[in-house]
C-alpha positions as CSV (number, residue, x, y, z in Angstrom):
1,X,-100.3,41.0,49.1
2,X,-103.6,42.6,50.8
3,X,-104.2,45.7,49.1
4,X,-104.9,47.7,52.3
5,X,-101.6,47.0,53.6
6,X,-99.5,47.2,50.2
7,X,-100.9,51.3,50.4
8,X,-99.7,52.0,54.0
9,X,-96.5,50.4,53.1
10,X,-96.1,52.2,49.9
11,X,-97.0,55.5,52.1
12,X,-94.8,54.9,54.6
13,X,-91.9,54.4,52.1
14,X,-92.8,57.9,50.7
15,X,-93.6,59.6,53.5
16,X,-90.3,60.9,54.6
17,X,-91.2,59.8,57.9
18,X,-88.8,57.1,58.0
19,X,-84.8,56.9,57.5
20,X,-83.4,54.7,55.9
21,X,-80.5,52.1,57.1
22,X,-79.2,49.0,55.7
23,X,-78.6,45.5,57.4
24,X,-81.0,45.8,60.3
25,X,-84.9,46.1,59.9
26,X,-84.3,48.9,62.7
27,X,-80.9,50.5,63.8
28,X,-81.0,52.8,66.7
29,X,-77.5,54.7,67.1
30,X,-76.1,56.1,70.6
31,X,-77.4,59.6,69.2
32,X,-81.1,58.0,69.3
33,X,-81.6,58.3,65.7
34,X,-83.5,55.4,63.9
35,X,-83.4,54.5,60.6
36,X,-85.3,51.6,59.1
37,X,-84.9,48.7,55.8
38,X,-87.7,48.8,53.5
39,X,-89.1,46.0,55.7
40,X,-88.5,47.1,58.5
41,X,-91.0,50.0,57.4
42,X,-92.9,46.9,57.0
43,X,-92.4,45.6,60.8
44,X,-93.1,49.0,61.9
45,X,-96.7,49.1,60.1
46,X,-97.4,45.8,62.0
47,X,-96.3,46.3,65.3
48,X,-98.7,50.1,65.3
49,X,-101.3,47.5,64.0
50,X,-101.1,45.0,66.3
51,X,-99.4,46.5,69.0
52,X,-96.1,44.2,68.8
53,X,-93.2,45.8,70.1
54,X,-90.0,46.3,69.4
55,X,-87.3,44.9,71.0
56,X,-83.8,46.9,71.8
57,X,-81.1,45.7,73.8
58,X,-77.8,47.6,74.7
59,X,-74.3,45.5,74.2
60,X,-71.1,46.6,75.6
61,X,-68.4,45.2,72.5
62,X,-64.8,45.6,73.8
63,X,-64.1,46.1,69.9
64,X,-66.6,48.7,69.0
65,X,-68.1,50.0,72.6
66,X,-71.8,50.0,73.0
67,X,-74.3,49.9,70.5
68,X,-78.2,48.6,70.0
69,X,-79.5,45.6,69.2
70,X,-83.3,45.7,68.0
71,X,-85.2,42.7,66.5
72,X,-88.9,42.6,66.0
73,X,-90.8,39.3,66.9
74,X,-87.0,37.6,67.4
75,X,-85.5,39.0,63.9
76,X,-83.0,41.6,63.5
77,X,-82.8,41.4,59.7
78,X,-85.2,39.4,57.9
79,X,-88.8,39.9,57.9
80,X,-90.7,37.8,60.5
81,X,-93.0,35.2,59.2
82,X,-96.1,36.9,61.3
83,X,-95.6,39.9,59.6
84,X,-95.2,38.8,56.0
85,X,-98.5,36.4,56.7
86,X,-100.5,39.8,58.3
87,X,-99.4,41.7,54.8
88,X,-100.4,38.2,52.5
89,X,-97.2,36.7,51.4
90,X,-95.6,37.4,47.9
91,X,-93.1,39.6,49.3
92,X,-90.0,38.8,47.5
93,X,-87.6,39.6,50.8
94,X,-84.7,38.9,49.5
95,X,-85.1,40.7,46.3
96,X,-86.3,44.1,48.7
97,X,-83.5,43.3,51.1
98,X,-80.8,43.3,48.2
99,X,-82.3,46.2,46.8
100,X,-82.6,48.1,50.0
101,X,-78.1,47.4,51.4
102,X,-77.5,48.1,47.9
103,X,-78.0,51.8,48.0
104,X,-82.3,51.7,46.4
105,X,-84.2,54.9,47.6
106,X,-87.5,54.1,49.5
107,X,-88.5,55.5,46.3
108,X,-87.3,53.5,44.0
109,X,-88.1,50.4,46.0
110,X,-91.7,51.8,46.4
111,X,-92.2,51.9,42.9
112,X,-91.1,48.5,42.5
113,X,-93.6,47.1,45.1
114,X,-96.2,49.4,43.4
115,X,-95.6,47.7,39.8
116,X,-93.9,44.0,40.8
117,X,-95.9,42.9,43.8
């Protein structure tokens, strides 16, 4: 992974700056409120690099009523392959993933990208 990029990501994880949410590299609720995956934190790094955007859609489900839909380069919930070339491969995105909808502090998964990766 390129060193430059492995900081700001650890950063970012530890900042506070970012809540976290599980499932989606980016939910947005109906309050506004967004809360990020770990790499989704990730995404969010490249698209202020590169000036990608972020792409949220509003469905109406019968079931559920409406809610957001964001993806970043066409993914909702795995981590683009531009993104994980831009930060230099290596990234075990499952194992961050699992670790992340499991219940993993930023924290904790910041110290394991600090030690693993």
């Amino acid at each position: 992974m390129d060193p430059k990029i492995k900081r700001k990501w650890l950063a970012a994880l530890r900042s506070g700056e970012y809540v976290q949410g599980k499932g989606n590299l980016l939910s947005i609720e109906e309050s506004g409120e967004h809360s990020f995956c770990c790499l989704g934190v990730l995404c969010d790094l490249h698209s202020r690099e590169t000036g990608q955007k972020w792409e949220v859609k509003k469905y109406d489900n019968v079931f559920s009523g409406l809610y957001n839909v964001s993806r970043y380069l066409e993914n909702c919930n795995i981590l683009p392959s531009a993104v994980e070339k831009w930060a230099g491969d290596n990234i075990p995105n499952w194992t961050l993933a699992d670790m992340n909808d499991n219940g993993k502090s930023f924290k904790t998964i910041a110290n394991y990208i600090e030690k693993e990766i």
